[in-house]
KENUBA-880178 format. One record per residue: x, y negated, z negated of N, C-alpha, C in turn. Coordinates in steps of 0.05 Angstrom, whole numbers, padded with zeros to 5 digits, always signed. Example, Ala and Ser with C-alpha at 12.3 -4.5 7.8 and 13.67 -1.06 7.14 Angstrom:
// residues 2
+00264+00114-00156+00246+00090-00156+00264+00066-00156;+00257+00045-00142+00273+00021-00143+00258-00001-00157;
***
This chain:
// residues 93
-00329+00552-00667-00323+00542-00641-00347+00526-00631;-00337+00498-00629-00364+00482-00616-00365+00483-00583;-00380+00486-00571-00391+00499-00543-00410+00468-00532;-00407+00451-00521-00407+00428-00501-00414+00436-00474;-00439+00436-00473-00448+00441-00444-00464+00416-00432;-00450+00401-00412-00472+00372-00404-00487+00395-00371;-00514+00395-00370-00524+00406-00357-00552+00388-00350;-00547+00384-00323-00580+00360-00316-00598+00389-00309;-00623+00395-00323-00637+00408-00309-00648+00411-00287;-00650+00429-00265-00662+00438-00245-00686+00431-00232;-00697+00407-00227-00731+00407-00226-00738+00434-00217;-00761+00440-00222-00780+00460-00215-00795+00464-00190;-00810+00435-00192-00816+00425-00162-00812+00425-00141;-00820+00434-00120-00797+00436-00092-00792+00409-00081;-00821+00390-00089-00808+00364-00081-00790+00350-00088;-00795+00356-00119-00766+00345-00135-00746+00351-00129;-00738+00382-00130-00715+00383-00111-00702+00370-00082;-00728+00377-00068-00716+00354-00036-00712+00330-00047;-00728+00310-00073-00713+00283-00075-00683+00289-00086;-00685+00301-00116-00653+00309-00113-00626+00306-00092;-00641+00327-00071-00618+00334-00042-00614+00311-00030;-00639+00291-00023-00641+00270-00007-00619+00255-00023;-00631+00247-00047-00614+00230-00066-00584+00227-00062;-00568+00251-00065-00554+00267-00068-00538+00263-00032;-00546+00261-00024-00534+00261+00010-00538+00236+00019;-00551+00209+00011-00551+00186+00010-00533+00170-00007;-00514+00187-00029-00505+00174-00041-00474+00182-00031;-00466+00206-00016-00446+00214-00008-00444+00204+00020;-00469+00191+00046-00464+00178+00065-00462+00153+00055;-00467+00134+00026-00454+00115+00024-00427+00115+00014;-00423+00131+00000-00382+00129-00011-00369+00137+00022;-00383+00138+00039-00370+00157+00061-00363+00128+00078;-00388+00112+00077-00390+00084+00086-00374+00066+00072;-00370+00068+00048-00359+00040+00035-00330+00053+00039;-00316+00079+00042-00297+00089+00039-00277+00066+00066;-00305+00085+00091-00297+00077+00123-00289+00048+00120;-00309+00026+00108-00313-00007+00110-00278-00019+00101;-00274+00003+00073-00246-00012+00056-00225-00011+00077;-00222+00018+00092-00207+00022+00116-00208+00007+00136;-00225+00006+00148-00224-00006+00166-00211-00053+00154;-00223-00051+00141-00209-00079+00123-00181-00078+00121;-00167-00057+00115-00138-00048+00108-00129-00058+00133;-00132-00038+00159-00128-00034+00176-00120-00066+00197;-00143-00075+00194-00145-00107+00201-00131-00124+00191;-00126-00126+00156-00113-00137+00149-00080-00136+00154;-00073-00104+00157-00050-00106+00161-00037-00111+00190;-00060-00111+00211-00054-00119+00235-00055-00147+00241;-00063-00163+00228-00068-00186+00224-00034-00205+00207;-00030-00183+00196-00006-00190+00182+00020-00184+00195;+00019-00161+00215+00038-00168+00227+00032-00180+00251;+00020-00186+00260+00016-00206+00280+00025-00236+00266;+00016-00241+00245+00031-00265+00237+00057-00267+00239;+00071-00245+00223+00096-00241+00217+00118-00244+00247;+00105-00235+00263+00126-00231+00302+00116-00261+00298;+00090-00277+00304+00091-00303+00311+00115-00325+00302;+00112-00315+00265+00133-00335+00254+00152-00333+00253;+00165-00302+00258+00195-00299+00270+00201-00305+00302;+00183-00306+00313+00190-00308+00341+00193-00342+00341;+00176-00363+00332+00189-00386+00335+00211-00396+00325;+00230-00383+00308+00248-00396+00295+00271-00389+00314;+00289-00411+00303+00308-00414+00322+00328-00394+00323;+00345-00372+00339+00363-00358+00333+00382-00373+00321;+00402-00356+00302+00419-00358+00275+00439-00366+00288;+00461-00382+00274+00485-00389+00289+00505-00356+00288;+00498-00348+00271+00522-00326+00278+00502-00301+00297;+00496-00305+00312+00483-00291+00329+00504-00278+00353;+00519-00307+00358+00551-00306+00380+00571-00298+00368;+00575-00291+00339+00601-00285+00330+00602-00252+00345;+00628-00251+00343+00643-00224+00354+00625-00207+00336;+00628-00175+00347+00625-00158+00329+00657-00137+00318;+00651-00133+00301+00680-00122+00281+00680-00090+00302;+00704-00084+00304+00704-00057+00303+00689-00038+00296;+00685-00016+00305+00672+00014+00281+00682+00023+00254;+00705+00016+00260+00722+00026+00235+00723+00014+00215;+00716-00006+00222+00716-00034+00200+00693-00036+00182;+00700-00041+00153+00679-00044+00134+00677-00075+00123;+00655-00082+00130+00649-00110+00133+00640-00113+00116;+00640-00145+00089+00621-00152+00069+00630-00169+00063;+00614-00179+00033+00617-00200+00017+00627-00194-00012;+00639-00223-00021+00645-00206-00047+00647-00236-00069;+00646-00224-00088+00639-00252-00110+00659-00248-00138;+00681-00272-00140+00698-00268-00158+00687-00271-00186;+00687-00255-00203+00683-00264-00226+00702-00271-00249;+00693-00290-00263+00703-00304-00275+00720-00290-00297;+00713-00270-00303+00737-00260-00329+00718-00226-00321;+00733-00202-00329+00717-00185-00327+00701-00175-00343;+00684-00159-00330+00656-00144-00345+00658-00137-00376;+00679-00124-00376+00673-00108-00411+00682-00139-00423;+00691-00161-00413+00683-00192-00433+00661-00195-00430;+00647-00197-00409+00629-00216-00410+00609-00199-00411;+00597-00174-00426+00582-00168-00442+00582-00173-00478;+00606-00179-00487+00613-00189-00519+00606-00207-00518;+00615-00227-00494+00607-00256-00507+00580-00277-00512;
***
């Protein structure tokens, strides 16, 4: 059985150790910082994006069928597209 241990030794030194800690807590207030920076970027960006989005829908002109009636409740409304010969053909051919 092969036994794999990755182990950074302990300095001995008490100073070494406080650089360690310092090290060590400088490098967790920067991922803490670059974490905050990406967020806050996100954040902006996506506010930025919908602010575009209301601008360029708000100038366009309302749709002509805006005035058409509305259908009943009961009613199932759609579209539909004739095709030309059916499905189990027009996968062979």
């Amino acid at each position: 059985m092969i036994r794999t241990v990755f182990r950074i030794p302990r300095p001995r030194h008490p100073l070494a150790r406080l650089a360690w800690i310092v090290v060590g807590a400088i490098a967790a207030i920067a991922a803490l910082v670059l974490g905050a920076i990406v967020l806050a970027v996100l954040v902006a960006g996506g506010a930025l994006w919908m602010l575009w989005r209301a601008l360029r829908n708000s100038t366009q002109p309302p749709s002509a069928n805006a005035e058409t009636p509305r259908a009943p409740a009961d009613t199932l409304d759609g579209e539909f597209t004739v095709l030309p010969r059916p499905l189990d053909q027009r996968r062979h051919a």
